[in-house]
PDB file with SEQRES, HELIX, SHEET and CRYST1 records, atoms N, CA, C and O in Angstrom:
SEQRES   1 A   86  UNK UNK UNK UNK UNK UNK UNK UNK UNK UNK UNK UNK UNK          
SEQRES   2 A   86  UNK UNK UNK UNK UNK UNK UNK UNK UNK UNK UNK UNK UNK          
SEQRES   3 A   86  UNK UNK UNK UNK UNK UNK UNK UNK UNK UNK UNK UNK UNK          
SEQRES   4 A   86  UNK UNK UNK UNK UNK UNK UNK UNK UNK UNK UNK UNK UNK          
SEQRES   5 A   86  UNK UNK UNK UNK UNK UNK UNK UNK UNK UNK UNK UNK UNK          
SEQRES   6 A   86  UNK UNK UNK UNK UNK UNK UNK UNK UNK UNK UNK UNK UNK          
SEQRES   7 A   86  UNK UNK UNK UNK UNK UNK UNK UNK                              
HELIX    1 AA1 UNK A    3  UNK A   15  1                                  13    
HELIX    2 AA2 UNK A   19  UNK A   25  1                                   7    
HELIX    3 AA3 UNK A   29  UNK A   43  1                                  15    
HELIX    4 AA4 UNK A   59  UNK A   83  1                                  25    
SHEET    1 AA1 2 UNK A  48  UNK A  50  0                                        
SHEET    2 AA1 2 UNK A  55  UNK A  57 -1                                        
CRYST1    1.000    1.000    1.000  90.00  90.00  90.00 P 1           1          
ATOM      1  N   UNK A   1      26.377  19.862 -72.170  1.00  0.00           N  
ATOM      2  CA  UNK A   1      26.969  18.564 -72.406  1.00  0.00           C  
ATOM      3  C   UNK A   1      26.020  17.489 -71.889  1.00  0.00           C  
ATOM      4  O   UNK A   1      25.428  17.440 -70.810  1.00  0.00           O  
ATOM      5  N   UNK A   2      26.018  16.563 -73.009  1.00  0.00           N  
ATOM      6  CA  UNK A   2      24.880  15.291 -71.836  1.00  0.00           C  
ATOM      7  C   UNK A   2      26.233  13.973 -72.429  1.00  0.00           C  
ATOM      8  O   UNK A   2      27.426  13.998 -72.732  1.00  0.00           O  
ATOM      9  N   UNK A   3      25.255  13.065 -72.344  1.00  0.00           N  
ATOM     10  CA  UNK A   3      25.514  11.217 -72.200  1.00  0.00           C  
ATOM     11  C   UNK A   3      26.005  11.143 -73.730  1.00  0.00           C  
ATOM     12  O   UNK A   3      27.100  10.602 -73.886  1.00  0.00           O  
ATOM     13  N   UNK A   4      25.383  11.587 -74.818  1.00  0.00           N  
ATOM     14  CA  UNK A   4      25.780  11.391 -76.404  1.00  0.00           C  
ATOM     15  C   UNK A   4      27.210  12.177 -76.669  1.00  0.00           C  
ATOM     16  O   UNK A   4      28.068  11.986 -77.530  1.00  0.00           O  
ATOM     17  N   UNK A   5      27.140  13.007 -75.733  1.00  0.00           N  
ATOM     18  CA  UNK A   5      28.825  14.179 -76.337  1.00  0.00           C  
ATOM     19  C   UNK A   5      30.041  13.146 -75.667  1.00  0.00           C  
ATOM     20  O   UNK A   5      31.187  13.032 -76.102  1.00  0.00           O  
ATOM     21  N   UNK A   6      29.430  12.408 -74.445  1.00  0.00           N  
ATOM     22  CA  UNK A   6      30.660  11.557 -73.814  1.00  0.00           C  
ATOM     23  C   UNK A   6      30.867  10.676 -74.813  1.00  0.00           C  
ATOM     24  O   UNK A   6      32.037  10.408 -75.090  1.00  0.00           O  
ATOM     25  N   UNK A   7      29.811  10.060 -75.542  1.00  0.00           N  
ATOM     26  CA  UNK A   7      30.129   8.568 -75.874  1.00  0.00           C  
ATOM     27  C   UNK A   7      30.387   9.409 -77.088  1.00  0.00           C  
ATOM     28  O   UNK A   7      31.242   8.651 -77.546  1.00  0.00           O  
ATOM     29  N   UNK A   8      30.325  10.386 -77.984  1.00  0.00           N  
ATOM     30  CA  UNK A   8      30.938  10.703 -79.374  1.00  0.00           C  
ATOM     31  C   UNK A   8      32.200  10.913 -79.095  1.00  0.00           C  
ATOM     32  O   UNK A   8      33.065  10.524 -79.880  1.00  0.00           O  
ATOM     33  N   UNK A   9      32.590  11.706 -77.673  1.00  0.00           N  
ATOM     34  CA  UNK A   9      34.581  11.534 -77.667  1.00  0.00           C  
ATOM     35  C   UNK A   9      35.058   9.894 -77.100  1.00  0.00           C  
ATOM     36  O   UNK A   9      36.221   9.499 -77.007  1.00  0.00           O  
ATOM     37  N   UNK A  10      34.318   9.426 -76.903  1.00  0.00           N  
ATOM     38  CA  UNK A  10      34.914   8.195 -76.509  1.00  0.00           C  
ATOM     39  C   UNK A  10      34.824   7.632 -77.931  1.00  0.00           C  
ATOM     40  O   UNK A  10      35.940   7.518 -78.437  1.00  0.00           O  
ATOM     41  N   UNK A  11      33.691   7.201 -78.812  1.00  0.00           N  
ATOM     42  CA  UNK A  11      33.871   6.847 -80.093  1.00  0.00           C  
ATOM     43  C   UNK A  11      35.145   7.143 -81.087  1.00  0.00           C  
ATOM     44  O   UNK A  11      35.704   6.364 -81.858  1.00  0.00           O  
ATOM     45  N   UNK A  12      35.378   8.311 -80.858  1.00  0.00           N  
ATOM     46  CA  UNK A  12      36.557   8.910 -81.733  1.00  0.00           C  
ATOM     47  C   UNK A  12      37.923   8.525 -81.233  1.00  0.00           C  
ATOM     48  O   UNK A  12      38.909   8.289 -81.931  1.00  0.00           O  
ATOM     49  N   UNK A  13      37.835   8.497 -79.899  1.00  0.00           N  
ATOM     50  CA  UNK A  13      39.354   7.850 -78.942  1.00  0.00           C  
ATOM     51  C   UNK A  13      38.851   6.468 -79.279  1.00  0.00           C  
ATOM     52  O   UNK A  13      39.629   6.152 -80.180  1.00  0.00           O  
ATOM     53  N   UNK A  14      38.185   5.639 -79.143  1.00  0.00           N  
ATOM     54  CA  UNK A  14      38.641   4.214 -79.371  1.00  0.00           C  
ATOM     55  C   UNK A  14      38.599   3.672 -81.025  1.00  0.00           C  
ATOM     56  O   UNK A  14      39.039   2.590 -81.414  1.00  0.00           O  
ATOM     57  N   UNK A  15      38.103   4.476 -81.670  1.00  0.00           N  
ATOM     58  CA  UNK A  15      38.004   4.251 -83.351  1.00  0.00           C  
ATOM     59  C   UNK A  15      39.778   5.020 -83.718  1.00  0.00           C  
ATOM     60  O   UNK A  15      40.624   4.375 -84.338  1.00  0.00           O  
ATOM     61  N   UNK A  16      39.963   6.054 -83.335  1.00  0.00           N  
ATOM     62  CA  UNK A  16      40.720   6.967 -83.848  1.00  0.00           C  
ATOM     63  C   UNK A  16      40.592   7.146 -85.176  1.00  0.00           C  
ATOM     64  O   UNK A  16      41.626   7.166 -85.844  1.00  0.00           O  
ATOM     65  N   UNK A  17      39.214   7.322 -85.875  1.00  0.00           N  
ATOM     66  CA  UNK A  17      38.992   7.904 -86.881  1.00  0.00           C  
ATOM     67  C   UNK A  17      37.780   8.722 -86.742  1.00  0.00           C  
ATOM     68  O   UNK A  17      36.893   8.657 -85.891  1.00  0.00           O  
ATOM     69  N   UNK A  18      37.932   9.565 -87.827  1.00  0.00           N  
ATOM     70  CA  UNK A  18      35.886  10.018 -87.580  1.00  0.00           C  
ATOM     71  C   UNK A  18      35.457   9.358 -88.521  1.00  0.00           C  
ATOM     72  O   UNK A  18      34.429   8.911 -88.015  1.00  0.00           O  
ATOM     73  N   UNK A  19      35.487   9.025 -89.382  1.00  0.00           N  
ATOM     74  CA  UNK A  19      34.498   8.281 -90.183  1.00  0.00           C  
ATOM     75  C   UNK A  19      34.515   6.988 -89.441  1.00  0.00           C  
ATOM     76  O   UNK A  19      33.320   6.782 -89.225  1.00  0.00           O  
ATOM     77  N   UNK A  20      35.228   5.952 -88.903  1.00  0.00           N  
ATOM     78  CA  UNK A  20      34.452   4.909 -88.323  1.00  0.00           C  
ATOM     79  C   UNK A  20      33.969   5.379 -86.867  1.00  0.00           C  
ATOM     80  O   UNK A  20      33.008   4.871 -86.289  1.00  0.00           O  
ATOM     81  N   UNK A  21      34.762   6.421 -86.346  1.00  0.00           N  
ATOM     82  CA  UNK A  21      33.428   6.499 -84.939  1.00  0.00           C  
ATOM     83  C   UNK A  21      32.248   6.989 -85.672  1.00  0.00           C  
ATOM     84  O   UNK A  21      31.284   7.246 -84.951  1.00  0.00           O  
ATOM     85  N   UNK A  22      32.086   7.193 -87.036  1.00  0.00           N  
ATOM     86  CA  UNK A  22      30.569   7.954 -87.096  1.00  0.00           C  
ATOM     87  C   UNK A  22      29.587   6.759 -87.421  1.00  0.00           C  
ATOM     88  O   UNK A  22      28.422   6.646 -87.042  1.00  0.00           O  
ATOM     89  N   UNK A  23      30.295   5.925 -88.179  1.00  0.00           N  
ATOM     90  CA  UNK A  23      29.822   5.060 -88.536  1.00  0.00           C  
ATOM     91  C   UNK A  23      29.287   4.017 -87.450  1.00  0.00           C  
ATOM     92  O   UNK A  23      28.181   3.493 -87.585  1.00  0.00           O  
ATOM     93  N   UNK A  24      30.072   3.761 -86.437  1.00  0.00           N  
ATOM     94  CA  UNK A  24      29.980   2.922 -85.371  1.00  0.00           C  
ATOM     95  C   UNK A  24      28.690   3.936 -84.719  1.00  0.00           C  
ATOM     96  O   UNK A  24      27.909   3.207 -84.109  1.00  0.00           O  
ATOM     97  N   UNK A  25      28.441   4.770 -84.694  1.00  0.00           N  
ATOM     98  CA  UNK A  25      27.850   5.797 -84.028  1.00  0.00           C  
ATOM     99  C   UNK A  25      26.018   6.189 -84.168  1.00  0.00           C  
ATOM    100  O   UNK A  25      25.102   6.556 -83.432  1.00  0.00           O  
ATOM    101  N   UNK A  26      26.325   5.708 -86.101  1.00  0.00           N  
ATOM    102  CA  UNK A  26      25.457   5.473 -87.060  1.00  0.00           C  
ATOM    103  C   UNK A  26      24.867   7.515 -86.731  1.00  0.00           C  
ATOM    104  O   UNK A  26      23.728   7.889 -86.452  1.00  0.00           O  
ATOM    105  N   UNK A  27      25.617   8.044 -86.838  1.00  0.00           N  
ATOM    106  CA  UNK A  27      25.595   9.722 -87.861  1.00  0.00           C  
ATOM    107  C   UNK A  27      26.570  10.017 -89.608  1.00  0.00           C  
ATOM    108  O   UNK A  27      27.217   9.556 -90.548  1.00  0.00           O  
ATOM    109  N   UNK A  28      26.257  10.593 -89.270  1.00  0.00           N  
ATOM    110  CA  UNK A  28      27.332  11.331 -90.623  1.00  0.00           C  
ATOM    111  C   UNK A  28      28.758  11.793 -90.356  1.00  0.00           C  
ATOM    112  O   UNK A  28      28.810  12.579 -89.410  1.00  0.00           O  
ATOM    113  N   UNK A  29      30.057  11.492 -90.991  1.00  0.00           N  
ATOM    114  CA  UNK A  29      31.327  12.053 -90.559  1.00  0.00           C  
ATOM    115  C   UNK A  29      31.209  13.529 -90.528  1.00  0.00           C  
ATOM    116  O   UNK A  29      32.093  14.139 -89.926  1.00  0.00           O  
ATOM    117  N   UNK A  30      30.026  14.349 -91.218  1.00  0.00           N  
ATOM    118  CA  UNK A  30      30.216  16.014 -90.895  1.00  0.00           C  
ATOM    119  C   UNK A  30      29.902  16.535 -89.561  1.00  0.00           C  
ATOM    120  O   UNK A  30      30.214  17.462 -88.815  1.00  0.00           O  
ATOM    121  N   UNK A  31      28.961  15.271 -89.620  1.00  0.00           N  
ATOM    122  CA  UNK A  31      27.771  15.749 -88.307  1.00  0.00           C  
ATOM    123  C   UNK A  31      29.091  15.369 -86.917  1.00  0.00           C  
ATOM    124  O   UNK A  31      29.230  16.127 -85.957  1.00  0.00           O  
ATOM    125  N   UNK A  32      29.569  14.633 -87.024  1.00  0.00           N  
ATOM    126  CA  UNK A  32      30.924  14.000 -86.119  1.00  0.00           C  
ATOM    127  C   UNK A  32      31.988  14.457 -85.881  1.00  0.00           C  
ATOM    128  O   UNK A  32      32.691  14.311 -84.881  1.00  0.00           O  
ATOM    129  N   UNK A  33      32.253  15.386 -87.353  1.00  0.00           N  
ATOM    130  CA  UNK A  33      32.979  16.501 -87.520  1.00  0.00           C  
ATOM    131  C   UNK A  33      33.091  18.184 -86.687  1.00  0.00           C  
ATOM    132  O   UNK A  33      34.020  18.913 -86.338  1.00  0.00           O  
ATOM    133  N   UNK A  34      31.510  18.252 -86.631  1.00  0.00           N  
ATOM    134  CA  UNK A  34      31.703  19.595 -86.490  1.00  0.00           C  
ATOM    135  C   UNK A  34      30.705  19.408 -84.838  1.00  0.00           C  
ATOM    136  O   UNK A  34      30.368  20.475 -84.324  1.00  0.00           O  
ATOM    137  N   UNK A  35      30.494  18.741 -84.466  1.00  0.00           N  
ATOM    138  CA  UNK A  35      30.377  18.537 -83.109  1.00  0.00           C  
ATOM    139  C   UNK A  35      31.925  18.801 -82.470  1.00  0.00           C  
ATOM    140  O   UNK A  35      32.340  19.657 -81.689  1.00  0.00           O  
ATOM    141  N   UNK A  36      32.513  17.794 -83.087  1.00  0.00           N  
ATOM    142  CA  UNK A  36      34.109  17.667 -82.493  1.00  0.00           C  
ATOM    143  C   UNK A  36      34.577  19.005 -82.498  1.00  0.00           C  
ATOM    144  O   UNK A  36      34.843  19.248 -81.321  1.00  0.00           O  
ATOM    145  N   UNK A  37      34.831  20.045 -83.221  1.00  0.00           N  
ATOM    146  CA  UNK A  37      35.037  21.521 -83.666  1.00  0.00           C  
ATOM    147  C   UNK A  37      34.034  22.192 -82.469  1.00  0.00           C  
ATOM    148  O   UNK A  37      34.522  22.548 -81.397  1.00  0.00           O  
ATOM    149  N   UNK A  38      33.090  22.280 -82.657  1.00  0.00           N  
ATOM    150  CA  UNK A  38      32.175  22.977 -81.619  1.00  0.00           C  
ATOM    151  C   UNK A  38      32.456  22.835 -80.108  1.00  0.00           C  
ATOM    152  O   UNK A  38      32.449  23.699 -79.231  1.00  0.00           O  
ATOM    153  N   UNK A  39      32.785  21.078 -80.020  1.00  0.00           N  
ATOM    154  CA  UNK A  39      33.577  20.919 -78.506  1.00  0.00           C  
ATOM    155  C   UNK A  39      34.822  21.477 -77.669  1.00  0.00           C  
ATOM    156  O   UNK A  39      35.089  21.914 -76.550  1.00  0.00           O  
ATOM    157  N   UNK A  40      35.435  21.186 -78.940  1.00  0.00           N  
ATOM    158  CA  UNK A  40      37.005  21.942 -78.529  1.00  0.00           C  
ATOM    159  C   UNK A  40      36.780  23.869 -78.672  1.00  0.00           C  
ATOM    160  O   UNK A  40      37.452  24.677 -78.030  1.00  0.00           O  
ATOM    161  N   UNK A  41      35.999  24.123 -79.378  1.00  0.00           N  
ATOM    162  CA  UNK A  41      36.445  24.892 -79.176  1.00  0.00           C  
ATOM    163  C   UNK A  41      35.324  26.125 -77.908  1.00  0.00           C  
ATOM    164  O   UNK A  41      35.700  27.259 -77.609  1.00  0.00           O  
ATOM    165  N   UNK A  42      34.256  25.608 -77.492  1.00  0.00           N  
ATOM    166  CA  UNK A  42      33.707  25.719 -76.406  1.00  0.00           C  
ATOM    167  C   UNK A  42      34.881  25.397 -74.401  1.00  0.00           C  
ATOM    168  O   UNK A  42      35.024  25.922 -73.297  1.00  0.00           O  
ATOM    169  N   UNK A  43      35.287  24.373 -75.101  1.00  0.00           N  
ATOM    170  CA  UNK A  43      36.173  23.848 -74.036  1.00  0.00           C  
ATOM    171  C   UNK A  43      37.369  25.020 -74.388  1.00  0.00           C  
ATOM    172  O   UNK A  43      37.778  25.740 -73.477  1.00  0.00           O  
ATOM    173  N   UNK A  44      37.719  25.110 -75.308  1.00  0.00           N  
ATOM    174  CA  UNK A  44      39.165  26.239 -75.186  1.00  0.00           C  
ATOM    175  C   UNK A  44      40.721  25.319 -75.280  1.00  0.00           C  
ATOM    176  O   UNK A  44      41.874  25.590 -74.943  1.00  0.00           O  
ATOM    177  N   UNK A  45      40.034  24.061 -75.951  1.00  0.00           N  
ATOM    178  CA  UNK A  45      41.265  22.974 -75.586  1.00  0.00           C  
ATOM    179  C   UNK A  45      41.164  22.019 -76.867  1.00  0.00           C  
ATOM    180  O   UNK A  45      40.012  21.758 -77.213  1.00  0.00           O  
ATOM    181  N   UNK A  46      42.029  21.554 -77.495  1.00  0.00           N  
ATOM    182  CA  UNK A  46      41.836  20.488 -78.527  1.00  0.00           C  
ATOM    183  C   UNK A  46      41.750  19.397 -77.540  1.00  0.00           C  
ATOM    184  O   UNK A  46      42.075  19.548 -76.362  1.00  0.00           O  
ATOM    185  N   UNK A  47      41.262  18.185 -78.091  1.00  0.00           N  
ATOM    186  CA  UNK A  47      41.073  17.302 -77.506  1.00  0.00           C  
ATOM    187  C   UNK A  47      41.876  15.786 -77.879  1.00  0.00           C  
ATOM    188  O   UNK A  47      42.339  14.815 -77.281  1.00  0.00           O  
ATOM    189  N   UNK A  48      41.687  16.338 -79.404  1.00  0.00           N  
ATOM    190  CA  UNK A  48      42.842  15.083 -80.469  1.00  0.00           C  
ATOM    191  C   UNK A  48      43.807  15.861 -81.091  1.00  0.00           C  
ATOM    192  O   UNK A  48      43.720  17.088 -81.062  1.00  0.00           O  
ATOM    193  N   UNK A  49      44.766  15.258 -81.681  1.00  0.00           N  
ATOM    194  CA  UNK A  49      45.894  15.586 -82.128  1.00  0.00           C  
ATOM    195  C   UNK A  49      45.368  14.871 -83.388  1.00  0.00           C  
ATOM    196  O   UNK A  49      44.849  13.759 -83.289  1.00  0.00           O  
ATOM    197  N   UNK A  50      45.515  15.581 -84.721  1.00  0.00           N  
ATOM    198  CA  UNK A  50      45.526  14.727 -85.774  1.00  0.00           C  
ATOM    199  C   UNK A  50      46.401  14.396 -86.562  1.00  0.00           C  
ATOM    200  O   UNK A  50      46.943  15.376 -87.073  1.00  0.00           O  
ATOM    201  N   UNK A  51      46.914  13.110 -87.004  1.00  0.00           N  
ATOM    202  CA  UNK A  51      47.990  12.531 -87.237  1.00  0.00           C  
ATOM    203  C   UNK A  51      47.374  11.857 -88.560  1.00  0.00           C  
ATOM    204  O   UNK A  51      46.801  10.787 -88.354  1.00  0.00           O  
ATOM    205  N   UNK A  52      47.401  12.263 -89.731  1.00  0.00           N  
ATOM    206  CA  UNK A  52      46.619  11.975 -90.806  1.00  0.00           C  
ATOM    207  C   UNK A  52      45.096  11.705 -90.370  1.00  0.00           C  
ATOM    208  O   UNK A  52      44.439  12.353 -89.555  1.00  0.00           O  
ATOM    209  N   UNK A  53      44.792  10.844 -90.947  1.00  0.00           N  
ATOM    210  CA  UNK A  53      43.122  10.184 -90.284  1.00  0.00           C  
ATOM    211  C   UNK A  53      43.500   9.304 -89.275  1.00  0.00           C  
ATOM    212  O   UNK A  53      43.263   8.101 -89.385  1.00  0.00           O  
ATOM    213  N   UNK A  54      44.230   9.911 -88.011  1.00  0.00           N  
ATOM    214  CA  UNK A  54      44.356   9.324 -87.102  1.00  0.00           C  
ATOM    215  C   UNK A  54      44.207  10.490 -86.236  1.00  0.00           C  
ATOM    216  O   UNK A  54      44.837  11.547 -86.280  1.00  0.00           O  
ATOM    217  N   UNK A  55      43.030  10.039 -85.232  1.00  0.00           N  
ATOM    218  CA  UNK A  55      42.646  11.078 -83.671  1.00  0.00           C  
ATOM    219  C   UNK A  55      43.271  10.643 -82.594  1.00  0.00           C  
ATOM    220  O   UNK A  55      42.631   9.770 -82.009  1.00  0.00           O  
ATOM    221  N   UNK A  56      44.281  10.921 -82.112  1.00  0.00           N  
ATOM    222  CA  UNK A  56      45.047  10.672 -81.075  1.00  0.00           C  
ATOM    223  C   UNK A  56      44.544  11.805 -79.674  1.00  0.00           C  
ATOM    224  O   UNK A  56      44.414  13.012 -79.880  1.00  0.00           O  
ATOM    225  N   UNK A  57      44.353  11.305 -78.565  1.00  0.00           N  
ATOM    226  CA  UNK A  57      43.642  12.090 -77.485  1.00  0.00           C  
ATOM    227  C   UNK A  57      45.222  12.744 -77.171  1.00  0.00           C  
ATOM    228  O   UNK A  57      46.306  12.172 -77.057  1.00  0.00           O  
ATOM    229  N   UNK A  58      44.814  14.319 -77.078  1.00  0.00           N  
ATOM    230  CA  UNK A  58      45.746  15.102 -76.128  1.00  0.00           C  
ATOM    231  C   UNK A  58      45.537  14.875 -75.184  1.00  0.00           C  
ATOM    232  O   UNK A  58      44.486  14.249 -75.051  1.00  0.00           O  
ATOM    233  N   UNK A  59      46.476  15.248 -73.640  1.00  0.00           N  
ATOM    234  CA  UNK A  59      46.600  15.335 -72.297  1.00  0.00           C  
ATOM    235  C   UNK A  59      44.955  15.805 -71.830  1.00  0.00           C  
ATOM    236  O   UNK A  59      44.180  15.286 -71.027  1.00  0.00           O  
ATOM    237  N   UNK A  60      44.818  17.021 -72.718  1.00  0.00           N  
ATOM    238  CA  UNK A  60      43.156  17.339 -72.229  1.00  0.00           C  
ATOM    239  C   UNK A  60      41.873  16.355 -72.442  1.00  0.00           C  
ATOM    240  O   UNK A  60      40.840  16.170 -71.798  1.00  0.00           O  
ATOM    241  N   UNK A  61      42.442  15.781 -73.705  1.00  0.00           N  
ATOM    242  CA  UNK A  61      41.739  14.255 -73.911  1.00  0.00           C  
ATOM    243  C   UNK A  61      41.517  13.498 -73.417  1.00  0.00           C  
ATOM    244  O   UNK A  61      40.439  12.954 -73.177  1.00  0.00           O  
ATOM    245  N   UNK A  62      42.916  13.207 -73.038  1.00  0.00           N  
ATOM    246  CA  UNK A  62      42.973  11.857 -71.784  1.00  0.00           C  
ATOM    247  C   UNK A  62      42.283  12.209 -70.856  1.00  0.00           C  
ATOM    248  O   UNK A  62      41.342  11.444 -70.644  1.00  0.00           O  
ATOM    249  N   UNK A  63      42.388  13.438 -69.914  1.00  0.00           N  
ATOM    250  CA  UNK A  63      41.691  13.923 -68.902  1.00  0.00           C  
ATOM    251  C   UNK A  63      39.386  14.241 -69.294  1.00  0.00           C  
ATOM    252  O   UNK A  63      38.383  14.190 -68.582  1.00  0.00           O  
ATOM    253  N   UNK A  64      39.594  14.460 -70.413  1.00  0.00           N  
ATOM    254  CA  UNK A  64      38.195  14.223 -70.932  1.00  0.00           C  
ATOM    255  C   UNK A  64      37.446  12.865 -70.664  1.00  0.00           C  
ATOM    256  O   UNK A  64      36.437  12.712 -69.976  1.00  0.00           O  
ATOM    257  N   UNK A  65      38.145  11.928 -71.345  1.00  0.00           N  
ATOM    258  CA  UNK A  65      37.882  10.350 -71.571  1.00  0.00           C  
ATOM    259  C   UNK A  65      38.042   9.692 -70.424  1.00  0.00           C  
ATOM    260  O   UNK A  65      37.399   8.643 -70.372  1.00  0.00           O  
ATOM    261  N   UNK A  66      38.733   9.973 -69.415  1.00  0.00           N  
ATOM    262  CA  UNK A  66      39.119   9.867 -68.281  1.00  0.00           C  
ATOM    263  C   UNK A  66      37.648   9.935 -67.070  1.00  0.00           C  
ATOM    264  O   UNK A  66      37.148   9.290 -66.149  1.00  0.00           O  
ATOM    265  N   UNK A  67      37.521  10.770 -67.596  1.00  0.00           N  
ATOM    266  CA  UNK A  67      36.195  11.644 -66.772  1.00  0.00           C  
ATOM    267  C   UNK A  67      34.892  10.989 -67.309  1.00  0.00           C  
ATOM    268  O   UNK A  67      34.168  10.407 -66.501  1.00  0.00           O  
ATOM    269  N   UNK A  68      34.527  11.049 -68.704  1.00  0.00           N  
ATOM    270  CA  UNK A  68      33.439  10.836 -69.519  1.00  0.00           C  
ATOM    271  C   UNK A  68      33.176   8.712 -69.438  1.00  0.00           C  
ATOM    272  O   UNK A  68      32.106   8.148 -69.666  1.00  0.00           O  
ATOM    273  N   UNK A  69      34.159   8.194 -69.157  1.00  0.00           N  
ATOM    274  CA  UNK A  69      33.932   6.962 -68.648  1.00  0.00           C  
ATOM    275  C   UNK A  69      33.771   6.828 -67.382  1.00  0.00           C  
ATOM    276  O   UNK A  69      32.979   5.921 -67.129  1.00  0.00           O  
ATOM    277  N   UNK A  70      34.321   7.515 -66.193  1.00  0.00           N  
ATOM    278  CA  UNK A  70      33.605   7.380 -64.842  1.00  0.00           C  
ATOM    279  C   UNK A  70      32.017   8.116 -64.979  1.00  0.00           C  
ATOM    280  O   UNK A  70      30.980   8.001 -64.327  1.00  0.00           O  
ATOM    281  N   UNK A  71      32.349   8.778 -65.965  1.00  0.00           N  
ATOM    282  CA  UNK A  71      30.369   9.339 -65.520  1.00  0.00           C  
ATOM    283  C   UNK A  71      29.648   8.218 -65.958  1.00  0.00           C  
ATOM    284  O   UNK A  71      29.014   7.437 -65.248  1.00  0.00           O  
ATOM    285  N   UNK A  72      29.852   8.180 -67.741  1.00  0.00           N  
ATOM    286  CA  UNK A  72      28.945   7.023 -67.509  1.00  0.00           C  
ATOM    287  C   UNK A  72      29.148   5.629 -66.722  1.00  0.00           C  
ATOM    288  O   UNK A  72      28.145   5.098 -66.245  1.00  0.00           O  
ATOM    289  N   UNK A  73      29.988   5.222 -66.620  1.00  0.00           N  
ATOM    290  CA  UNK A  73      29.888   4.074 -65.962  1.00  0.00           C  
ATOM    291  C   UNK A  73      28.793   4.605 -64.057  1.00  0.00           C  
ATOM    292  O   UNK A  73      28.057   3.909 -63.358  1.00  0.00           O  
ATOM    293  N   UNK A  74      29.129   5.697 -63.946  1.00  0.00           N  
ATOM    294  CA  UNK A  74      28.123   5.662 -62.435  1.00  0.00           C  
ATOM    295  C   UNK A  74      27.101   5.702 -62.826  1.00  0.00           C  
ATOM    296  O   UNK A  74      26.395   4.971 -62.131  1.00  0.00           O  
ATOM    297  N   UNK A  75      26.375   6.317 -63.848  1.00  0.00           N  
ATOM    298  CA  UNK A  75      24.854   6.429 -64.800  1.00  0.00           C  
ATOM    299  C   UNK A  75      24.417   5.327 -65.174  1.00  0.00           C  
ATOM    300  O   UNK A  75      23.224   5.035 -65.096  1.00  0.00           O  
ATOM    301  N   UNK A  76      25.669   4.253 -65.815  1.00  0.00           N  
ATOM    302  CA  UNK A  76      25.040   2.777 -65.744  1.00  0.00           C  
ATOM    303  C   UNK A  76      24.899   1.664 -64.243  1.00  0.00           C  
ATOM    304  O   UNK A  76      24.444   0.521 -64.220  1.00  0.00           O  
ATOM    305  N   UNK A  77      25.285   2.222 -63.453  1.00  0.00           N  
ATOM    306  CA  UNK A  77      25.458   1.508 -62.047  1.00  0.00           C  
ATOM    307  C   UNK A  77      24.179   2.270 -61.629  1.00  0.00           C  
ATOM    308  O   UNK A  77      23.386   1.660 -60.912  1.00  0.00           O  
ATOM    309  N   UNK A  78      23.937   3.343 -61.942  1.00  0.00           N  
ATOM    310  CA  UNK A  78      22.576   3.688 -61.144  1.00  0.00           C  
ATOM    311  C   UNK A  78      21.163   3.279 -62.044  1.00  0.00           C  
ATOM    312  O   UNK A  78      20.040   3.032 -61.604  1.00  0.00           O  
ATOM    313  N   UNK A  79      21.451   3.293 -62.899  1.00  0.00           N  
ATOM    314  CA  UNK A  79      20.482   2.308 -64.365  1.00  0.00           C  
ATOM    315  C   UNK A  79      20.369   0.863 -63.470  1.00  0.00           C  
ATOM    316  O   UNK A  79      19.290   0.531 -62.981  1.00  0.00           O  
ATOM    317  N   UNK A  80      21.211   0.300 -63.358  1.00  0.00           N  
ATOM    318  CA  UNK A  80      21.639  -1.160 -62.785  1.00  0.00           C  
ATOM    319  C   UNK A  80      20.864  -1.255 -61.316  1.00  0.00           C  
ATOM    320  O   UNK A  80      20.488  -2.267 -60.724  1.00  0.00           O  
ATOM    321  N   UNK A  81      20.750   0.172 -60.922  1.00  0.00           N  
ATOM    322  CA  UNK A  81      20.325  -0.104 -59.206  1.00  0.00           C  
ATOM    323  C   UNK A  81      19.125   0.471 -59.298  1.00  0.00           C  
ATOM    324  O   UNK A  81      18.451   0.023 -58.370  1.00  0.00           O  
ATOM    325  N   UNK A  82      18.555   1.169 -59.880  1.00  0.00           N  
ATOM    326  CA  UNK A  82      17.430   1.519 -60.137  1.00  0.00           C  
ATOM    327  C   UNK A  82      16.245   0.122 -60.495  1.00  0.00           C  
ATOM    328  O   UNK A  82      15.223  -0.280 -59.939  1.00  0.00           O  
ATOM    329  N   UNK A  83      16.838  -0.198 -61.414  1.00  0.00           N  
ATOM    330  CA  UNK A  83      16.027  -1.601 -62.252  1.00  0.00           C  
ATOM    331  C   UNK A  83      16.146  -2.296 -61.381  1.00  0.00           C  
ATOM    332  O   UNK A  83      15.043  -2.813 -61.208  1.00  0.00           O  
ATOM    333  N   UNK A  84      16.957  -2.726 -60.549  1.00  0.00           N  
ATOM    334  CA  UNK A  84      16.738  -3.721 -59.305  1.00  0.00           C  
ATOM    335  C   UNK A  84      15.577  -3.813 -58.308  1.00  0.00           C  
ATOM    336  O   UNK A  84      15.020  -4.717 -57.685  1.00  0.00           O  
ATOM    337  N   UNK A  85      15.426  -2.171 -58.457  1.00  0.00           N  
ATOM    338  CA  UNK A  85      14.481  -2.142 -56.936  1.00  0.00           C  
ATOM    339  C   UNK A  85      13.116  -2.504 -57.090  1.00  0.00           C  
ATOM    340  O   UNK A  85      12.353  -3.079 -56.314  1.00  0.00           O  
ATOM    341  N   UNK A  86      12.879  -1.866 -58.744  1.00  0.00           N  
ATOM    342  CA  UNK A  86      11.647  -2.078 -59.094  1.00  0.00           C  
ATOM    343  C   UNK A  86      11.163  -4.082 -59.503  1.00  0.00           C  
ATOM    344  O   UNK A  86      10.020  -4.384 -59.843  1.00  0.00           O  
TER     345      UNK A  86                                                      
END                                                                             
């Protein structure tokens, strides 16, 4: 898992689509697609609930997105403190 798998489930939770998180994302909806498939099912957990072309985060979701915004946000605070010193 790196920095691009956080921000592709965060894309999909704040779009709640895949074609506009892919788009916002600037990949392909397959390529957005089957990442998402490969995730969940590595994890052992769905992550969205799909409700037509609507991605709604499950409990494991929430707890994903939950997580995947405190990381990056400390990765951008250390980006932020890094560039300072220099």
């Amino acid at each position: 898992m790196d920095f691009k798998d956080l921000s592709y489930v965060l894309a999909i939770a704040k779009h709640q689509n895949i074609t506009k998180a892919a788009e916002a994302l600037y990949i392909t909806q397959p390529t957005l697609t089957k990442f998402l498939q490969n995730l969940e099912r590595d994890l052992g957990q769905k992550l969205f609930k799909r409700l037509g072309n609507r991605y709604v985060l499950t409990y494991a979701g929430e707890r994903y997105y939950h997580m995947a915004t405190q990381i990056l946000k400390m990765y951008q605070d250390f980006e932020t403190e890094v560039s300072d010193i220099n």
